[in-house]
Predicted model as a PDB file, atoms N, CA, C, CB and O in Angstrom, pLDDT in the B-factor column:
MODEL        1                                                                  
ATOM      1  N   UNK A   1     116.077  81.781  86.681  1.00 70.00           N  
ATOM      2  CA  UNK A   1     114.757  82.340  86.815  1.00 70.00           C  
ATOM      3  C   UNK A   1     113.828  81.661  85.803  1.00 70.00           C  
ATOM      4  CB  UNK A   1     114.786  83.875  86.612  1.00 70.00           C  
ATOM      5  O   UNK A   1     114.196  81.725  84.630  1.00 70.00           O  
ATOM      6  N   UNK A   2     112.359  80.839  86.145  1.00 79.00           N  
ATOM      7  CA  UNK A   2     111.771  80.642  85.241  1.00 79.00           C  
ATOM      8  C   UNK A   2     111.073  81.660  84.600  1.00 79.00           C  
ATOM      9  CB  UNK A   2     111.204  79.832  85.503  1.00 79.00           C  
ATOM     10  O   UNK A   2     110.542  82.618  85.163  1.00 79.00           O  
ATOM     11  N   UNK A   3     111.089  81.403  83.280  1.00 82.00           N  
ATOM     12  CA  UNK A   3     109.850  82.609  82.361  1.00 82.00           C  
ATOM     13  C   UNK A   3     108.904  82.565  82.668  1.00 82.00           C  
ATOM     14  CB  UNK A   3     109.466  82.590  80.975  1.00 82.00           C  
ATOM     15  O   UNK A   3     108.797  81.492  83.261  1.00 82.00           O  
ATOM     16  N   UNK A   4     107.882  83.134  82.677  1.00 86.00           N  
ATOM     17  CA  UNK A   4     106.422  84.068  82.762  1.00 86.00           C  
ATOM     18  C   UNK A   4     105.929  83.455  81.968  1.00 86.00           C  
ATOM     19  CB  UNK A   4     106.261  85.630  82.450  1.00 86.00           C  
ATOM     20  O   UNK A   4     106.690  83.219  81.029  1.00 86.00           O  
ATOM     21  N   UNK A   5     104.585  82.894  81.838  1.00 90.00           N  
ATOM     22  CA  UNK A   5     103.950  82.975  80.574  1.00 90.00           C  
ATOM     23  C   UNK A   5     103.099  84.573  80.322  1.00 90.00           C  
ATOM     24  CB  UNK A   5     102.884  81.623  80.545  1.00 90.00           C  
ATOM     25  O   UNK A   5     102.869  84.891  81.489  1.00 90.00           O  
ATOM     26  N   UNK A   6     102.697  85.376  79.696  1.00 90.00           N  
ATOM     27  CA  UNK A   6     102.115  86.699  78.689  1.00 90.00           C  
ATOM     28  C   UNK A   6     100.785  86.159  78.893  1.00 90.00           C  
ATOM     29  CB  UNK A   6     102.663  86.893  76.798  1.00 90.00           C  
ATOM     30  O   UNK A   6     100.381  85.027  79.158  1.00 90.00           O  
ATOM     31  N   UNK A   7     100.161  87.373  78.681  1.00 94.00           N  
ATOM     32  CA  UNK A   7      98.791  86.750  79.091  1.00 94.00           C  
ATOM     33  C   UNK A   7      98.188  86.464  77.358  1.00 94.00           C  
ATOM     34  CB  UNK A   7      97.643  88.078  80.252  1.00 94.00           C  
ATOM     35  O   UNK A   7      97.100  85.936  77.127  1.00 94.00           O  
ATOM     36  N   UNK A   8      98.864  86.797  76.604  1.00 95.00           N  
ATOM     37  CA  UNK A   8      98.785  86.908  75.109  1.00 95.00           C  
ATOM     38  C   UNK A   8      98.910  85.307  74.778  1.00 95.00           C  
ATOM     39  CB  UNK A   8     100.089  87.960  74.374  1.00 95.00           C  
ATOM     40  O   UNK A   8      98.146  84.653  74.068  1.00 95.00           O  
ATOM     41  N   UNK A   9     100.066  84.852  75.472  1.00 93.00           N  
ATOM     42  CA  UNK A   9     100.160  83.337  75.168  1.00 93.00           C  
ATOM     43  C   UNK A   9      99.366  82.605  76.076  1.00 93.00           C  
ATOM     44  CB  UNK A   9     101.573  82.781  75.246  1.00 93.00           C  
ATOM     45  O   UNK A   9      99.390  81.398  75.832  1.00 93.00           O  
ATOM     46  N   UNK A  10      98.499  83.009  77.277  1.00 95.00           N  
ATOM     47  CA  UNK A  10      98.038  82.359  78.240  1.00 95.00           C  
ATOM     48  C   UNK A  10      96.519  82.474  77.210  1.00 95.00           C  
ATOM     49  CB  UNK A  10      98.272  83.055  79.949  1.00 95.00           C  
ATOM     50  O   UNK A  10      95.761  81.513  77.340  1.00 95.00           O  
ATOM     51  N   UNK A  11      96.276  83.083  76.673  1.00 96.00           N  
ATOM     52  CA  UNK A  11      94.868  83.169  75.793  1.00 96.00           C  
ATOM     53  C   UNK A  11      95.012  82.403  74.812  1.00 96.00           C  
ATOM     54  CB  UNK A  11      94.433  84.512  75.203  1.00 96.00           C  
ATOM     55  O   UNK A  11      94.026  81.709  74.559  1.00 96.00           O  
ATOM     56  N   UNK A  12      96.189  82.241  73.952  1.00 96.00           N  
ATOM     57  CA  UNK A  12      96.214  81.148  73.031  1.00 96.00           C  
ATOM     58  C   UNK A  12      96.146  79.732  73.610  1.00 96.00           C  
ATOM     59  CB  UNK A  12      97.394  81.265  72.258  1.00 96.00           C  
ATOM     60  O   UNK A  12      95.455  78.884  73.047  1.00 96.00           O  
ATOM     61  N   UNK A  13      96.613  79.545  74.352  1.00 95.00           N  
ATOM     62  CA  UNK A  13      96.781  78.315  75.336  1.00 95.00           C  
ATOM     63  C   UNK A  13      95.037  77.925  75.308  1.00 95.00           C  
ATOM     64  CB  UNK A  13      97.577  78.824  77.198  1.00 95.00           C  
ATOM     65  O   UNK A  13      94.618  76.971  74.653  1.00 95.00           O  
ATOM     66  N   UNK A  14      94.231  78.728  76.035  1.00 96.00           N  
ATOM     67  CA  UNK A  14      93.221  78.359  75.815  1.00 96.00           C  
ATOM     68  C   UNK A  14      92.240  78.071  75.383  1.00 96.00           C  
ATOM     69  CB  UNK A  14      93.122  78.434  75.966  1.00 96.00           C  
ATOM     70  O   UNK A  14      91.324  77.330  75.738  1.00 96.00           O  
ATOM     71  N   UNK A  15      92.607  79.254  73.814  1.00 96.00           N  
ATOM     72  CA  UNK A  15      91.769  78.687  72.597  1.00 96.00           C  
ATOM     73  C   UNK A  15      91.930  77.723  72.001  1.00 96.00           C  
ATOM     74  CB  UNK A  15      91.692  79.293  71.702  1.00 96.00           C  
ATOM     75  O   UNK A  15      91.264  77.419  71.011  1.00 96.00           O  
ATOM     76  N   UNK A  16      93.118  76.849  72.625  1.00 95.00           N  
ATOM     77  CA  UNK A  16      93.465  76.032  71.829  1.00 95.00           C  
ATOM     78  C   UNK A  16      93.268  74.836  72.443  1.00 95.00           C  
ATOM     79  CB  UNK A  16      94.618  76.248  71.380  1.00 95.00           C  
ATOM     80  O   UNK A  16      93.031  73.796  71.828  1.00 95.00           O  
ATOM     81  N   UNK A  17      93.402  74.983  74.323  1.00 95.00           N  
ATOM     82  CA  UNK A  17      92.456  73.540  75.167  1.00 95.00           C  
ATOM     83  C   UNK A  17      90.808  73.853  74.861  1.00 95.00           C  
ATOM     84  CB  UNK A  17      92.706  73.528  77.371  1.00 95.00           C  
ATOM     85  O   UNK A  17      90.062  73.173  74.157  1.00 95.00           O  
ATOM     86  N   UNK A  18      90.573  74.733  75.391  1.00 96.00           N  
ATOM     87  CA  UNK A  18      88.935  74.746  75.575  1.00 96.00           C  
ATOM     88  C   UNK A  18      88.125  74.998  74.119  1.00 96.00           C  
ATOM     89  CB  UNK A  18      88.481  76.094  76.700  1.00 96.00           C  
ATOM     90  O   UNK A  18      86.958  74.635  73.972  1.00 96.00           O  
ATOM     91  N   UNK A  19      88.589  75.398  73.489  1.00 94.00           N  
ATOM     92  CA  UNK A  19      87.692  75.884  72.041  1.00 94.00           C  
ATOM     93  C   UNK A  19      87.760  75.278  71.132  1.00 94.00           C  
ATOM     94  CB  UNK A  19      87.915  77.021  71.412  1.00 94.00           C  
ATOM     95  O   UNK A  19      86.780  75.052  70.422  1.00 94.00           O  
ATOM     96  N   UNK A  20      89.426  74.661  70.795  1.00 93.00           N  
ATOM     97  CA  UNK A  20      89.840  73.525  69.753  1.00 93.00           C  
ATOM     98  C   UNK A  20      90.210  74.187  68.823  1.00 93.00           C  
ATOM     99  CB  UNK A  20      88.856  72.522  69.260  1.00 93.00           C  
ATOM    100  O   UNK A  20      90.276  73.442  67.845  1.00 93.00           O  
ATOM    101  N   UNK A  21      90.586  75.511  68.493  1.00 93.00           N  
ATOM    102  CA  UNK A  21      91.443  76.095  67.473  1.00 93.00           C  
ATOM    103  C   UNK A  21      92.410  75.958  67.702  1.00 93.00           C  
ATOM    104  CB  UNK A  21      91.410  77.189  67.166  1.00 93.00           C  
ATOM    105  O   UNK A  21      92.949  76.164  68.790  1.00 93.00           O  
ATOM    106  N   UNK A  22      93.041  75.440  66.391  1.00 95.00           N  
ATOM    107  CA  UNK A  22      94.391  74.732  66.392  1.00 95.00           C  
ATOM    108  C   UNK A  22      95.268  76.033  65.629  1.00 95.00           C  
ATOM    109  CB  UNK A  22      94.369  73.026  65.420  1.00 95.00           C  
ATOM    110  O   UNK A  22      94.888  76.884  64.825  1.00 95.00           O  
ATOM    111  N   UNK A  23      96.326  75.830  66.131  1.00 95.00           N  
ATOM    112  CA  UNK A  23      97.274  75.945  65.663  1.00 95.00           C  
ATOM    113  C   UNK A  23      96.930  78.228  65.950  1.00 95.00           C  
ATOM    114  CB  UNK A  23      97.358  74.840  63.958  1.00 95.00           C  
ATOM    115  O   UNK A  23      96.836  79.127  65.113  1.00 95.00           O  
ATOM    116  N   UNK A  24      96.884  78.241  66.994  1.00 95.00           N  
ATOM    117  CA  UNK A  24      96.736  80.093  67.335  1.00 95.00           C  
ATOM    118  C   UNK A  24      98.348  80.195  67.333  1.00 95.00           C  
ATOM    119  CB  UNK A  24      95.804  80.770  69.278  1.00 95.00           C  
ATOM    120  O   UNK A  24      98.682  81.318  66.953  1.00 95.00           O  
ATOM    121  N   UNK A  25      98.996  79.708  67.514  1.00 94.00           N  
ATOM    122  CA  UNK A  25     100.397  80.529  67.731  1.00 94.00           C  
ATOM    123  C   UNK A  25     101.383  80.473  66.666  1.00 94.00           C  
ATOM    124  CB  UNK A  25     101.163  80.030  68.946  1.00 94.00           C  
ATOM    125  O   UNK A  25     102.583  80.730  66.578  1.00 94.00           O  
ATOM    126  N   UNK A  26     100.273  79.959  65.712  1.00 95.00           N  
ATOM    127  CA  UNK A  26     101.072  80.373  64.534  1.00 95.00           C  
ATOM    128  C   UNK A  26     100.233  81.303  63.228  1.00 95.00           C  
ATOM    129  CB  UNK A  26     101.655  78.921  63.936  1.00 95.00           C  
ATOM    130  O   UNK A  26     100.290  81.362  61.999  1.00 95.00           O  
ATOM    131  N   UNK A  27      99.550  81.873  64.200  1.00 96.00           N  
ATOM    132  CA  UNK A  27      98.713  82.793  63.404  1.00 96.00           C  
ATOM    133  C   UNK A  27      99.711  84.130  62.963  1.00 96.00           C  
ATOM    134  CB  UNK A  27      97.314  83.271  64.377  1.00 96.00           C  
ATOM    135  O   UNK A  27     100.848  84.288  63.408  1.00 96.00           O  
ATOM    136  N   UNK A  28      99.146  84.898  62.154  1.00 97.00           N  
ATOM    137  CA  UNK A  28      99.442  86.220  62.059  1.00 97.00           C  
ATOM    138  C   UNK A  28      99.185  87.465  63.301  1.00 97.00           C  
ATOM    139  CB  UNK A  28      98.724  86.499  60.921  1.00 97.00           C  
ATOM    140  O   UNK A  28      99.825  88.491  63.533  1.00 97.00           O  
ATOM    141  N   UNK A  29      97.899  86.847  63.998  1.00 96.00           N  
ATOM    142  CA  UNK A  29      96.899  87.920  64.871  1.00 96.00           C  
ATOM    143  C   UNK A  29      97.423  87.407  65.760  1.00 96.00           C  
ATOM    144  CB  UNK A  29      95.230  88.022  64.914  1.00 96.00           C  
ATOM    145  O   UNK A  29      97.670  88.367  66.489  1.00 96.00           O  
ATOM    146  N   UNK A  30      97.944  86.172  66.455  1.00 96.00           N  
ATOM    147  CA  UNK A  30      98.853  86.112  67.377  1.00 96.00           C  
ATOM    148  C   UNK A  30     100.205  86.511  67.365  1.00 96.00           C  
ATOM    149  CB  UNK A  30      98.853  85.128  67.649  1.00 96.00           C  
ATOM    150  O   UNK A  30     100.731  86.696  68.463  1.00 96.00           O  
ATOM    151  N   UNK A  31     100.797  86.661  66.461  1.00 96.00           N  
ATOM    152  CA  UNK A  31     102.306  86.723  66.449  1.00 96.00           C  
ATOM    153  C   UNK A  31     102.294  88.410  66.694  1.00 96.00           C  
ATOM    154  CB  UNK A  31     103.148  86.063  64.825  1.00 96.00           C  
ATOM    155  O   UNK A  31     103.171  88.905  67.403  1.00 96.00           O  
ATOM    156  N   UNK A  32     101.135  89.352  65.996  1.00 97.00           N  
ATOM    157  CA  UNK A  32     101.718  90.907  66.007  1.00 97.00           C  
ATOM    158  C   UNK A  32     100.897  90.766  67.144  1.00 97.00           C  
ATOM    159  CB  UNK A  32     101.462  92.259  64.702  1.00 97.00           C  
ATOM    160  O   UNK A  32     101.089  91.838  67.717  1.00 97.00           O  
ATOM    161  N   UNK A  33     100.053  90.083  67.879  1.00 96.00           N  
ATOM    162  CA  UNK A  33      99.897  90.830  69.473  1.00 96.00           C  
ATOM    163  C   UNK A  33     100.604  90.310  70.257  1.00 96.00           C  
ATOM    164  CB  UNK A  33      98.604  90.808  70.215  1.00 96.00           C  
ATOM    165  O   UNK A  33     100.601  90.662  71.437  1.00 96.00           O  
ATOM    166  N   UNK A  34     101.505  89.192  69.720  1.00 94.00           N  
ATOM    167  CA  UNK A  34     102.896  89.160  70.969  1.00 94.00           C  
ATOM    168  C   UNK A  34     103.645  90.352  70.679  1.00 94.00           C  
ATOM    169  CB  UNK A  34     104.144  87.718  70.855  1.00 94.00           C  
ATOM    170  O   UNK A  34     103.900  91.112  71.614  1.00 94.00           O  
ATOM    171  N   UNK A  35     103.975  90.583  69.687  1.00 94.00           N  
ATOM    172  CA  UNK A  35     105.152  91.906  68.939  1.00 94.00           C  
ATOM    173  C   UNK A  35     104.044  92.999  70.011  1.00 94.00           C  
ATOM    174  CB  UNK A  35     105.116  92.320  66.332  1.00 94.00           C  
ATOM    175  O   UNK A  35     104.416  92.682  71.141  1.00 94.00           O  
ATOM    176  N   UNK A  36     103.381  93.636  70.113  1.00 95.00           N  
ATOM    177  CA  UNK A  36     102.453  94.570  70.727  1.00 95.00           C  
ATOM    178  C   UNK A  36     102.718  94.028  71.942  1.00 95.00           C  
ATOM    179  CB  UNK A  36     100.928  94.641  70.269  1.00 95.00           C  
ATOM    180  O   UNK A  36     103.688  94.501  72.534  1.00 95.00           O  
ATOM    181  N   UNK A  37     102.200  93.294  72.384  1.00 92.00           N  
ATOM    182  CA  UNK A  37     102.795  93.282  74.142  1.00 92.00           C  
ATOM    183  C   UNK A  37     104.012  93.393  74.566  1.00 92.00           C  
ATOM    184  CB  UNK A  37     102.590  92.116  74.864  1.00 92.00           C  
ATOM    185  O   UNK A  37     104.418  93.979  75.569  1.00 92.00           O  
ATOM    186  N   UNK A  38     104.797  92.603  73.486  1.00 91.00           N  
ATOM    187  CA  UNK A  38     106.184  92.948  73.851  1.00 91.00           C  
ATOM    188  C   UNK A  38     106.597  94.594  73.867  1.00 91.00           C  
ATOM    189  CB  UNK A  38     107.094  92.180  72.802  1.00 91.00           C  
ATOM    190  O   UNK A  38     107.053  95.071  74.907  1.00 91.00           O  
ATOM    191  N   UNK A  39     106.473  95.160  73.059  1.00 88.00           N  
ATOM    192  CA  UNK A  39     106.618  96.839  73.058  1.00 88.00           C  
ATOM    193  C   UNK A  39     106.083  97.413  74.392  1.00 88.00           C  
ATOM    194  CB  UNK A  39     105.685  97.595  71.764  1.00 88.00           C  
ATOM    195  O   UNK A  39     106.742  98.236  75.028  1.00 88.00           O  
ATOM    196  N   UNK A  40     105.028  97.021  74.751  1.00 88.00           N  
ATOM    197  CA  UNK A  40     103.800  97.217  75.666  1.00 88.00           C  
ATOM    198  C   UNK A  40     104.645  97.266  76.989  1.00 88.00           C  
ATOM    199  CB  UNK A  40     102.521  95.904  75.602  1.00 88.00           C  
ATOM    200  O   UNK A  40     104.823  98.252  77.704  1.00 88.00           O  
ATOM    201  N   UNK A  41     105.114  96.032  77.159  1.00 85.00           N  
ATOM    202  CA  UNK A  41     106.272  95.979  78.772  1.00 85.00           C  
ATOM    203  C   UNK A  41     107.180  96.247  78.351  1.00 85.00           C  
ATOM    204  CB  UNK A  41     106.679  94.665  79.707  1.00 85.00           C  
ATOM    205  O   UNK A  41     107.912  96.278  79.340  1.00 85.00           O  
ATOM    206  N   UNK A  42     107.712  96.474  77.602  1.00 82.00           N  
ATOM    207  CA  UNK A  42     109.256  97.298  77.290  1.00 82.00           C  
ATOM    208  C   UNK A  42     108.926  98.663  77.545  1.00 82.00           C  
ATOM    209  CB  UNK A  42     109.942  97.198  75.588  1.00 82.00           C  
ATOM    210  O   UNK A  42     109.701  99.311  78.248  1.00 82.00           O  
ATOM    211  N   UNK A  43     107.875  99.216  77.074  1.00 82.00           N  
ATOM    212  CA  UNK A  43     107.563 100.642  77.537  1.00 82.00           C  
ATOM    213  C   UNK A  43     107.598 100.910  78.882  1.00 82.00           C  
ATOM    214  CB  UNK A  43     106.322 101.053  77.150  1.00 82.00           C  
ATOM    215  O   UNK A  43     108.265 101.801  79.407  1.00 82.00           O  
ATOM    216  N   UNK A  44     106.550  99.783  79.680  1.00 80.00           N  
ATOM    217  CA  UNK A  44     106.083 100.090  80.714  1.00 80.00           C  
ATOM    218  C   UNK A  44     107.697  99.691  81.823  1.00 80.00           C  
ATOM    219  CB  UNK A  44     104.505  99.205  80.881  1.00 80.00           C  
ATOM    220  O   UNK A  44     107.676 100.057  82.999  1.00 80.00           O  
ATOM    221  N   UNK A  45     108.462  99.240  81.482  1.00 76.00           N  
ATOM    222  CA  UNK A  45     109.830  98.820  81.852  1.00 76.00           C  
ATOM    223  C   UNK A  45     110.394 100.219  82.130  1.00 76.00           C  
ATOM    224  CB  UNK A  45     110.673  97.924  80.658  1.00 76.00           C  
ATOM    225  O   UNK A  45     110.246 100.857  83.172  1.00 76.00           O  
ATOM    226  N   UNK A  46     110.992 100.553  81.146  1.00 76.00           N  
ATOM    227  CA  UNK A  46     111.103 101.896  80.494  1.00 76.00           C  
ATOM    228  C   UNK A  46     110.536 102.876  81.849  1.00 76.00           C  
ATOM    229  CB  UNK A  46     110.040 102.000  78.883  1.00 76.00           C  
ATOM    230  O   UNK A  46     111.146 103.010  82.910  1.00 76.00           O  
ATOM    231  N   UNK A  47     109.231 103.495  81.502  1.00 73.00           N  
ATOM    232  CA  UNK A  47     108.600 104.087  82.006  1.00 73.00           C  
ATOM    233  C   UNK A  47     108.662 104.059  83.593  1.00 73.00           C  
ATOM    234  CB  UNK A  47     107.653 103.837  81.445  1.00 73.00           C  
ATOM    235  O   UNK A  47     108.467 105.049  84.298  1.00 73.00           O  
ATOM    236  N   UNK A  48     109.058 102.367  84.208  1.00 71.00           N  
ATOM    237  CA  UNK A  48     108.996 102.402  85.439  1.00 71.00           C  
ATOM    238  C   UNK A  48     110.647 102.979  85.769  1.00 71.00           C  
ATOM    239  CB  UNK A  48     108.475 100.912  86.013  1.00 71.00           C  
ATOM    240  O   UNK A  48     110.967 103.187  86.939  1.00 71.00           O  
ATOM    241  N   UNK A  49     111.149 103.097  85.197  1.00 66.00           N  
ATOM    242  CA  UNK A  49     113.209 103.168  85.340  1.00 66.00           C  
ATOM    243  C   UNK A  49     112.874 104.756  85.060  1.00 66.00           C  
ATOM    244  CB  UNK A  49     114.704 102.042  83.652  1.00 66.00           C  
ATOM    245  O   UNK A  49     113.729 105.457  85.601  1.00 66.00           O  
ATOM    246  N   UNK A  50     112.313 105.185  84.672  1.00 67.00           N  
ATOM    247  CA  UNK A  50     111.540 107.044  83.940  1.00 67.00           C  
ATOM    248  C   UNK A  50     111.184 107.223  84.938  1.00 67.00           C  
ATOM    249  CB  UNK A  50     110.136 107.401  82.680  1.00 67.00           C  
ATOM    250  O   UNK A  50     111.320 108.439  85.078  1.00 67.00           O  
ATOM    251  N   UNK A  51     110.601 106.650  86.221  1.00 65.00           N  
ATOM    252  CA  UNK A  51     109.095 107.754  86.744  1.00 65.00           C  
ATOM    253  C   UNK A  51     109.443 108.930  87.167  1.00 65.00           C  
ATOM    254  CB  UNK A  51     108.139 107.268  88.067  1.00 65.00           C  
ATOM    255  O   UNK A  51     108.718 109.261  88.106  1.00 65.00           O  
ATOM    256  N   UNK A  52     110.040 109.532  86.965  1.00 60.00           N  
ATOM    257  CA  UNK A  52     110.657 110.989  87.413  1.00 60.00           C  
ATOM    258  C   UNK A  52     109.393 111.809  86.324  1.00 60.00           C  
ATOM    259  CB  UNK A  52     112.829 111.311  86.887  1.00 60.00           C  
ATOM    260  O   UNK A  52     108.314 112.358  86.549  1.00 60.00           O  
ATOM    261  N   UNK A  53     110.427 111.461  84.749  1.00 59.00           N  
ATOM    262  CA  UNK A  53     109.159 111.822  83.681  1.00 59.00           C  
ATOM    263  C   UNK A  53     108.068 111.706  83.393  1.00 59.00           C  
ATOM    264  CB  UNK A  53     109.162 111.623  82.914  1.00 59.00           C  
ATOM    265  O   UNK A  53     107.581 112.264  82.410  1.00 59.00           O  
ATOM    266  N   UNK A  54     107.381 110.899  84.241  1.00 55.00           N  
ATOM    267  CA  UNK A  54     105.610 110.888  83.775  1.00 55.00           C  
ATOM    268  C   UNK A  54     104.790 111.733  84.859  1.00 55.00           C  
ATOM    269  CB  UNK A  54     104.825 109.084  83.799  1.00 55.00           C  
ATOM    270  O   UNK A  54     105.251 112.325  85.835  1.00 55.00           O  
ATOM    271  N   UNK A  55     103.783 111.662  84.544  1.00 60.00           N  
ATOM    272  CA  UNK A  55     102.902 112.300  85.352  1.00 60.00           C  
ATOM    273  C   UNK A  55     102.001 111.687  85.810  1.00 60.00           C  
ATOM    274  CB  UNK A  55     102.430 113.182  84.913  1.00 60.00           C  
ATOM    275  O   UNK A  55     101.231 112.323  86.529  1.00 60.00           O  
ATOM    276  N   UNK A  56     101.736 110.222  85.584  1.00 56.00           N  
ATOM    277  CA  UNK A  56     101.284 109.499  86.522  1.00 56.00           C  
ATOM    278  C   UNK A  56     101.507 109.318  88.050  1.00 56.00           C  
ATOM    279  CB  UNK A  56     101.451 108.663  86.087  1.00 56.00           C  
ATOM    280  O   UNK A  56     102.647 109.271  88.513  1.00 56.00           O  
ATOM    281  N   UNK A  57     100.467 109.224  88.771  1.00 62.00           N  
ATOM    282  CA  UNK A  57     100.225 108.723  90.355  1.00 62.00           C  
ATOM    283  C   UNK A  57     100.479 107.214  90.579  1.00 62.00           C  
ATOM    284  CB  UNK A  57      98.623 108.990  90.847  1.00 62.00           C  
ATOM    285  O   UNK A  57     101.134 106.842  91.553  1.00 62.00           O  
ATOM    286  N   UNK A  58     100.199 106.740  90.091  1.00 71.00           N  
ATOM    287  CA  UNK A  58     100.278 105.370  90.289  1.00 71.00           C  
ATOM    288  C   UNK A  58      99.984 104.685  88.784  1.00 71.00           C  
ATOM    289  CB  UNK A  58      99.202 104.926  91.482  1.00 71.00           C  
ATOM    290  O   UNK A  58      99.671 105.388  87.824  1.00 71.00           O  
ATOM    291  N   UNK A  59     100.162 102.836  88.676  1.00 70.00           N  
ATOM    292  CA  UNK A  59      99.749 101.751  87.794  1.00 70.00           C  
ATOM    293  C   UNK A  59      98.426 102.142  87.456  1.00 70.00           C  
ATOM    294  CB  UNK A  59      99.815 100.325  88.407  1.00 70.00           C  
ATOM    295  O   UNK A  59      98.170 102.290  86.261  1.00 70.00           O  
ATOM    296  N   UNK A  60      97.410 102.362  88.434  1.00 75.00           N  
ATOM    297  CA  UNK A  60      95.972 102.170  87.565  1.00 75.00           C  
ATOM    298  C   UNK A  60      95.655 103.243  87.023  1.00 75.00           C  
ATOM    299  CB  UNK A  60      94.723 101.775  88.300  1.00 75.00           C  
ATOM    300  O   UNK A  60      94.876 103.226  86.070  1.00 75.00           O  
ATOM    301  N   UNK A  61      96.401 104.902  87.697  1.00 76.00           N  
ATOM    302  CA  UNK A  61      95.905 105.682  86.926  1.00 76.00           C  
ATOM    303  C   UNK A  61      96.579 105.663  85.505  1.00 76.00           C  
ATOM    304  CB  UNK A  61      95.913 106.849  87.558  1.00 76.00           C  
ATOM    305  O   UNK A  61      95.918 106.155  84.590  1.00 76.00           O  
ATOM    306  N   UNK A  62      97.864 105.131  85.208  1.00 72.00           N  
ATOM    307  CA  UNK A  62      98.530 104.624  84.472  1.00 72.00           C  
ATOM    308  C   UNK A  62      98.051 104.117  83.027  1.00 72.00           C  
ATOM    309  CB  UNK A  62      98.957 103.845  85.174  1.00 72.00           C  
ATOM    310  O   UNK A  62      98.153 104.429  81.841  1.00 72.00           O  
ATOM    311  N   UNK A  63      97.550 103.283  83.735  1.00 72.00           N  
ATOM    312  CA  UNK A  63      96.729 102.352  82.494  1.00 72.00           C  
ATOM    313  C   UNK A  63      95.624 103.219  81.868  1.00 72.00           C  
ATOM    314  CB  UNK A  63      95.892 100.856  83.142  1.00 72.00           C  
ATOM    315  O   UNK A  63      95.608 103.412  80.652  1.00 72.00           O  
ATOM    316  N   UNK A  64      94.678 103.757  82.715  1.00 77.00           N  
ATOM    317  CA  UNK A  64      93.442 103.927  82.298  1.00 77.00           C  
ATOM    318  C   UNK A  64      93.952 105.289  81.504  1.00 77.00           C  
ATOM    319  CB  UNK A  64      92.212 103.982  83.521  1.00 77.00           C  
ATOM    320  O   UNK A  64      93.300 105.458  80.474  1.00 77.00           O  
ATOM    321  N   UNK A  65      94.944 106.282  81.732  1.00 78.00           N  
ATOM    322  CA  UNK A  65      95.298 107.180  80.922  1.00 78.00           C  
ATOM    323  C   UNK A  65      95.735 106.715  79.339  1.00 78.00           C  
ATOM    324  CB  UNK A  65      96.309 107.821  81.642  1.00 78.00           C  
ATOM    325  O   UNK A  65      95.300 107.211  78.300  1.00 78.00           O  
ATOM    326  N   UNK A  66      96.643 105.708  79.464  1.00 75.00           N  
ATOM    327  CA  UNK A  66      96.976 104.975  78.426  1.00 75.00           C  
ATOM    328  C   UNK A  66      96.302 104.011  77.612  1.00 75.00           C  
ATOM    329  CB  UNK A  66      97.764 104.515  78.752  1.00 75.00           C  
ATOM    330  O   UNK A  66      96.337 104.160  76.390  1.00 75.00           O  
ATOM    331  N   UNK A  67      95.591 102.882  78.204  1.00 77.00           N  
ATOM    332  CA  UNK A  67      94.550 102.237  77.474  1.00 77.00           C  
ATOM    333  C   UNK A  67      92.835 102.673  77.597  1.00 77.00           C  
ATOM    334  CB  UNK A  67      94.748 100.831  77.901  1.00 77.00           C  
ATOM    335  O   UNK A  67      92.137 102.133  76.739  1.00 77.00           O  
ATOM    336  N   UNK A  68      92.158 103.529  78.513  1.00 78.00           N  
ATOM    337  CA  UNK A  68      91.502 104.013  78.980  1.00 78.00           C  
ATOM    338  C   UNK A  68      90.508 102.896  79.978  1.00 78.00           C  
ATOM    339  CB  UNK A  68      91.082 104.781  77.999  1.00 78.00           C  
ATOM    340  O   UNK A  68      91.269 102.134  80.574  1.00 78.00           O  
ATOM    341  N   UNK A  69      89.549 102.712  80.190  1.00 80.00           N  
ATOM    342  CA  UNK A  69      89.089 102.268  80.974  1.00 80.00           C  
ATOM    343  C   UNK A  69      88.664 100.880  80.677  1.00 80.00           C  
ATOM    344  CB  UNK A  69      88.347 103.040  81.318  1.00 80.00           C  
ATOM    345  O   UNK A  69      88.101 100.809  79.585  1.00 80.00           O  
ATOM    346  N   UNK A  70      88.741  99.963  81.194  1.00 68.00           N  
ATOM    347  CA  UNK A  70      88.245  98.771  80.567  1.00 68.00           C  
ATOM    348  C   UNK A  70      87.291  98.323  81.011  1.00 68.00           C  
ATOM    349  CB  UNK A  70      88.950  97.859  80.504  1.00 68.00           C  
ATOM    350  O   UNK A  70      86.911  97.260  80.521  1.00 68.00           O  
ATOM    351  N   UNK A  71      86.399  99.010  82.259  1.00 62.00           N  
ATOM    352  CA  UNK A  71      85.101  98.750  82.625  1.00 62.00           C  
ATOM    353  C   UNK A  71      83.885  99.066  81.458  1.00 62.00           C  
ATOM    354  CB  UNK A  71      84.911  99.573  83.888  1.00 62.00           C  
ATOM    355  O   UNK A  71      82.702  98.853  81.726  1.00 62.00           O  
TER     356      UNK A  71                                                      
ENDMDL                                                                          
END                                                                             
């Protein structure tokens, strides 16, 4: 199976073609928001193997309960 790229590393990727900041993936602010996403789909992993226990309807009401709205 090939890996995924994260959209965490798909944003460094691009600050680093289009903007010219070097060296993002060896930041501090990149490394704990990979550690944070990673938790992030381990939960949501989790949670999907759970759905008995939540009280969610679906993914979007999902999110927006959890991160709230991003509009």
């Amino acid at each position: 199976m090939k890996n995924k790229i994260t959209s965490v590393e798909w944003l460094a990727t691009q600050l680093e073609k289009y903007y010219g900041i070097q060296n993002v993936k060896d930041t501090t602010a990149f490394l704990t928001a990979k550690q944070m996403e990673q938790e992030q789909i381990k939960d949501a992993y989790g949670d999907g193997l759970n759905a008995h226990r939540t009280d969610f309807c679906n993914r979007d009401e999902y999110f927006v309960k959890t991160y709230g709205d991003v509009s």
